[in-house]
C-alpha positions in Angstrom: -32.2 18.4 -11.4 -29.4 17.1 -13.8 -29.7 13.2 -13.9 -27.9 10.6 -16.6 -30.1 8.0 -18.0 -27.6 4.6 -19.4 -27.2 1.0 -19.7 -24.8 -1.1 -18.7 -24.0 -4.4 -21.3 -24.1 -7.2 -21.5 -26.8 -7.7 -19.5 -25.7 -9.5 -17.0 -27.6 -10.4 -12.9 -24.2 -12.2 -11.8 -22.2 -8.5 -12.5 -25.1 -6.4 -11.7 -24.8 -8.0 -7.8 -21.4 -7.5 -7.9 -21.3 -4.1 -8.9 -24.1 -2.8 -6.7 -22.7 -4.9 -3.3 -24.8 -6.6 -0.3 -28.0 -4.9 -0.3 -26.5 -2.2 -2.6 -24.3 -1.1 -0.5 -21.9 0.0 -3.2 -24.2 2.0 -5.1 -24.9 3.7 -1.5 -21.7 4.3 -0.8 -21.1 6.1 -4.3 -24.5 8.5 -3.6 -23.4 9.2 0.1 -19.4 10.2 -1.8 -20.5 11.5 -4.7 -23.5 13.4 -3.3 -25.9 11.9 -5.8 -28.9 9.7 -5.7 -28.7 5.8 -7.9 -31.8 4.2 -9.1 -31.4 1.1 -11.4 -34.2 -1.5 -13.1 -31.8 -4.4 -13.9 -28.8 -2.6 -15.9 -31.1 0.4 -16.6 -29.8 3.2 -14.3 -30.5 6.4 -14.0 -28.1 9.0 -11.7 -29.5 12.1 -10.4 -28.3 15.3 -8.2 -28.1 18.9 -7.8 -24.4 19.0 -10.0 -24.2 17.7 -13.2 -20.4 17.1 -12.5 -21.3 14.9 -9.9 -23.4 13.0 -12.1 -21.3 12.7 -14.8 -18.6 11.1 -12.6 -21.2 8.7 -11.1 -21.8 7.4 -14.3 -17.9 7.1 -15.2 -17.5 5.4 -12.1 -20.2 2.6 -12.5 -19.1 2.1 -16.1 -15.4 1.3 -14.6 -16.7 -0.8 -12.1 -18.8 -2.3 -14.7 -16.0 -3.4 -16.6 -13.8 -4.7 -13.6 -16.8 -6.9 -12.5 -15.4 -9.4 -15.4 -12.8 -10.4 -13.6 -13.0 -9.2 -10.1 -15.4 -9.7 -7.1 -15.6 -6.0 -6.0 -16.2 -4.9 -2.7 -15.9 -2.0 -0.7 -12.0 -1.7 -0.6 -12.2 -1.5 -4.4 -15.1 0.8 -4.8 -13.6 3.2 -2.0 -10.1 3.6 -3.7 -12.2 4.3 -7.3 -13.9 6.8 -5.7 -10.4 8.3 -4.2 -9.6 8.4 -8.2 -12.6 10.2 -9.1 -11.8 13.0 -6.5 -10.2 15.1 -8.5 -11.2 15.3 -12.1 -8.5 13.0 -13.4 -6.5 10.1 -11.7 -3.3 10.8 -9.3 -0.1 10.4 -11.6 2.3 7.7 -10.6 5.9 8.7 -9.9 7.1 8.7 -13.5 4.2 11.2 -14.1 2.9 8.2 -16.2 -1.0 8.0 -16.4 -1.7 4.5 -16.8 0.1 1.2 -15.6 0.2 -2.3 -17.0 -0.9 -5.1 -13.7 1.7 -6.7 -11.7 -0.2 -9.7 -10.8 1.0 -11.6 -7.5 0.5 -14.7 -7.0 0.1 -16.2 -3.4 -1.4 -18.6 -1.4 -5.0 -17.1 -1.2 -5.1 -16.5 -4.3 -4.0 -13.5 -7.1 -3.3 -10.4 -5.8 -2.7 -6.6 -7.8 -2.7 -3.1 -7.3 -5.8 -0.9 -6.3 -5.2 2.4 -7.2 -2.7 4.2 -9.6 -0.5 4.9 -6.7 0.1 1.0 -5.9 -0.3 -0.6 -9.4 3.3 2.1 -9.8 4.3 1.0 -6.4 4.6 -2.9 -7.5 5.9 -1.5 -11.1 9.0 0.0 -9.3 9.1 -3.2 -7.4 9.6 -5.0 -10.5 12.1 -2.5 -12.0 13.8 -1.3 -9.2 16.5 -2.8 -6.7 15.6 0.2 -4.0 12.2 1.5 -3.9 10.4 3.4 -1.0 6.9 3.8 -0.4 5.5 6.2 1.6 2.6 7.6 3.2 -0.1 7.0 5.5 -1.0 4.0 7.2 -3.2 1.4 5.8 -2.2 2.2 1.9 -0.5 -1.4 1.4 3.3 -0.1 1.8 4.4 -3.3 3.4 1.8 -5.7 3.0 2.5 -5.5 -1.2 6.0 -5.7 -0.4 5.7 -8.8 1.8 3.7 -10.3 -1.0 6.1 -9.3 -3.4 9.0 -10.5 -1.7 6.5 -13.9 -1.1 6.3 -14.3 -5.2 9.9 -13.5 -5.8 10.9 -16.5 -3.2 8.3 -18.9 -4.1 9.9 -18.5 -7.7 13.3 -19.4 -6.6 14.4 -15.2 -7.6 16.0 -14.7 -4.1 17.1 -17.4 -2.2 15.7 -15.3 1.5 13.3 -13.0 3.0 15.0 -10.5 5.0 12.3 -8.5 7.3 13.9 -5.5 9.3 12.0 -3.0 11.8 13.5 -0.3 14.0 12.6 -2.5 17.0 11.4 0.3 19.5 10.1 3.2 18.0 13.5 5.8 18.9 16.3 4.1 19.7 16.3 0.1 19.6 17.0 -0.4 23.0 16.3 -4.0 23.4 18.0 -4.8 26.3 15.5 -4.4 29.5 13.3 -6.3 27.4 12.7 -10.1 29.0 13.8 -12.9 26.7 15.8 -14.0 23.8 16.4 -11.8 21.3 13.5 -13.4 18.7 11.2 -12.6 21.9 12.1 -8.9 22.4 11.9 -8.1 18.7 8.7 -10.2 17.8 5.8 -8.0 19.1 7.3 -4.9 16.6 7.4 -6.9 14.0 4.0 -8.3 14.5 2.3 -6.6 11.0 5.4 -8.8 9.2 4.3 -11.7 10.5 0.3 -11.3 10.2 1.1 -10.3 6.3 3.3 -13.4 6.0 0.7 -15.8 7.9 -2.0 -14.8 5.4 0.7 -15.3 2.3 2.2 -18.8 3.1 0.1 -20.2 6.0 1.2 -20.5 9.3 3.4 -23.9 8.9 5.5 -23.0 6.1 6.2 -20.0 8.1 7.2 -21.3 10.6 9.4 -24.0 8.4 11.0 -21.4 6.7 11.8 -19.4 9.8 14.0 -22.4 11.0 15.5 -23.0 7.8 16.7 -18.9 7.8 14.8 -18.4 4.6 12.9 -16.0 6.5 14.8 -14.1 8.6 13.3 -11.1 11.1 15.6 -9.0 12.7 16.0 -5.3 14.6 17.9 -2.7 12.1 20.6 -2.5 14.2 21.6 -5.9 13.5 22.1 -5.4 9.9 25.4 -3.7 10.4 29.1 -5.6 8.7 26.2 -7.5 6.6 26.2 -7.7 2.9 23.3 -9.0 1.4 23.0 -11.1 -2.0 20.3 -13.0 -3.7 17.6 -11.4 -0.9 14.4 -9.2 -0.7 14.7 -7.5 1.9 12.2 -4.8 3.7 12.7 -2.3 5.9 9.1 -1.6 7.6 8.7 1.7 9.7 11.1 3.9 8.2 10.4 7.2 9.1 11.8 6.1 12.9 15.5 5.3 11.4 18.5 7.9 11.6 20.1 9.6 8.7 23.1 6.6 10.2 21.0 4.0 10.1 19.2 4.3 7.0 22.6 4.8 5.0 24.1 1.7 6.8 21.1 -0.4 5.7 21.0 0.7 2.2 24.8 0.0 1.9 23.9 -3.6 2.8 22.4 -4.3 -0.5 24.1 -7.1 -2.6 24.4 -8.9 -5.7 20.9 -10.2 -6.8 19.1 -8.4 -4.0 16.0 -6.1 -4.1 15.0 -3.4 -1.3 12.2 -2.3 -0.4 11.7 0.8 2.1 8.1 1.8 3.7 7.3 4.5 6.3 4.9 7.3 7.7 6.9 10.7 7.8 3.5 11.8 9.9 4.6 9.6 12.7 8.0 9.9 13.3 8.7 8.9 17.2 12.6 10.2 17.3 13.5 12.5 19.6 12.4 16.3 18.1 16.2 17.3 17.4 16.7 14.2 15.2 16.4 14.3 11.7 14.6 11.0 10.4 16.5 8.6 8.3 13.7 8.5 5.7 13.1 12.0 5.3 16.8 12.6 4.3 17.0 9.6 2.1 14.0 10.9 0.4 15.6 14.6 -0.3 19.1 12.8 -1.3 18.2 10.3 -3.7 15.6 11.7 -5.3 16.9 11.3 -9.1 19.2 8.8 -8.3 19.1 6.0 -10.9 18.1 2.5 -9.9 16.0 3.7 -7.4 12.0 4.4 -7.3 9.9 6.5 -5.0 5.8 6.2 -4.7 4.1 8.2 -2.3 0.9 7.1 -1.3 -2.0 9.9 -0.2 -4.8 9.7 1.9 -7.1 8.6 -1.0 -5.0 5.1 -1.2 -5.7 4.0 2.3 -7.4 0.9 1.9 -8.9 0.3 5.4 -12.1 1.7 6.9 -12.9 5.1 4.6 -12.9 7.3 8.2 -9.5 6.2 8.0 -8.8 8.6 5.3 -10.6 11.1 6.7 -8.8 11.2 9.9 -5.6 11.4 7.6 -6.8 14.4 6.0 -7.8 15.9 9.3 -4.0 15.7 10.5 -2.8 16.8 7.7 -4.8 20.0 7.5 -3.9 20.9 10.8 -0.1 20.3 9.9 -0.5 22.6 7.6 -1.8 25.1 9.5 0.7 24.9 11.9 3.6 24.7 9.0 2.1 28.3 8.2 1.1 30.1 11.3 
């Protein structure tokens, strides 16, 4: 049985708990993905299993979480998206086909936030670079909750002068009306992930401050139209339900010292079958466009509860079945 004896230095107890989790359940998690068994005396460990490329990537992987345990409390978020990387025999390439990615660190209320994964560590690059950048893919990869904290920074440091947050507000057709109450009552349950993202950014008062001041402001997309926005980050959350109209209206809003950012799921698009979603057209027209930046998220970036990803890859294997057949 192939098995990799190593060390990992400086010896340190405060890492080694870190690296190996709450009763080891990192180093568990890494034999139950990796098909391998883990055995460790201190920082002597020794990897074992029935494929030697298996083994090999064990030990790659514990030297990398090694190293992050410097300056990060892992847990098992971070250890799940490393093992997403290790996959495949080398790292996803970001969207500029780059392999490697300098940290956009965030800085919010709980504390510093970056990137897990190549896919989002080019997904707050773009951010940065960019005045219109999509994300897209599955849920639970980060799309809007890095955006929210992005567009948090960029306000706390005076960079825009408002938060714009924008939803389809029913799934195909915003058709707000029947609804009972004002209009921030009708919209507010859809944009419920906005505000839950926001909350844990800023706290609850400020929140709530700023929404009466019209720093923040939350609205459905259909009341974007006639607006021009300048000096604002403004996000566009559930994409993939917007019309070919609707999206061009809303990206024609953009003003003078304004960034965009765009997130959706083209795997759960709720317009009616004949309808074309906005975000699937945007994404075949401006492709290649300059000044604007595209990062696609897969399955292996989900950062919620790993069945999560499996179920991801479930759906999209039967999609693609049914794309051939």
């Amino acid at each position: 049985m192939p098995q990799h004896d190593f060390s990992l230095e400086p010896d340190d107890l405060e890492r080694l708990a870190n690296l190996c989790g709450p009763f080891d359940a990192h180093l568990r998690l890494i034999e139950l993905r990796l098909g391998v068994e883990i055995a460790n005396r201190g920082c002597v460990f020794r990897v074992s299993g029935e494929d030697d490329k298996a083994t090999a990537q064990a030990e790659r992987l514990l030297r990398l979480l090694w190293d992050e345990t410097a300056g990060e409390v892992l847990d098992e978020q971070a250890v799940h998206l490393r093992l997403g990387a290790f996959a495949g025999d080398t790292p996803t390439p970001g969207p500029a086909g780059d392999h490697t990615s300098q940290d956009v660190a965030i800085r919010v209320k709980r504390g510093t936030l970056r990137g897990r994964g190549d896919n989002q560590r080019h997904y707050l690059q773009a951010i940065t670079r960019h005045d219109i950048n999509f994300g897209v893919g599955p849920a639970g990869t980060g799309k809007t909750f890095l955006a929210v904290a992005m567009a948090v920074e960029a306000l706390n440091q005076s960079r825009v002068q408002r938060l714009i947050l924008v939803r389809p507000a029913v799934e195909a057709g915003e058709k707000l009306g029947f609804l009972p109450g004002d209009l921030t009552q009708k919209v507010d349950p859809y944009l419920r992930p906005l505000y839950d993202a926001l909350y844990e950014m800023l706290g609850l008062d400020k929140v709530m401050r700023l929404l009466e001041r019209n720093v923040i402001e939350i609205a459905p997309l259909a009341y974007m139209r006639g607006r021009t926005l300048n000096d604002a980050f403004v996000i566009l959350d559930e994409a993939q339900n917007t019309s070919i109209e609707q999206m061009k209206m809303f990206l024609t809003r953009l003003g003078f010292g304004s960034t965009a950012v765009i997130t959706g799921d083209l795997t759960q698009i709720d317009l009616p079958k004949h309808q074309k979603s906005g975000l699937k057209d945007a994404v075949e027209v401006l492709r290649g466009v300059e000044g604007v930046s595209f990062t696609f998220f897969e399955a292996r970036d989900v950062v919620r509860h790993p069945l999560v990803a499996r179920i991801v890859n479930a759906y999209d294997a039967r999609d693609g079945r049914n794309a051939e057949s």
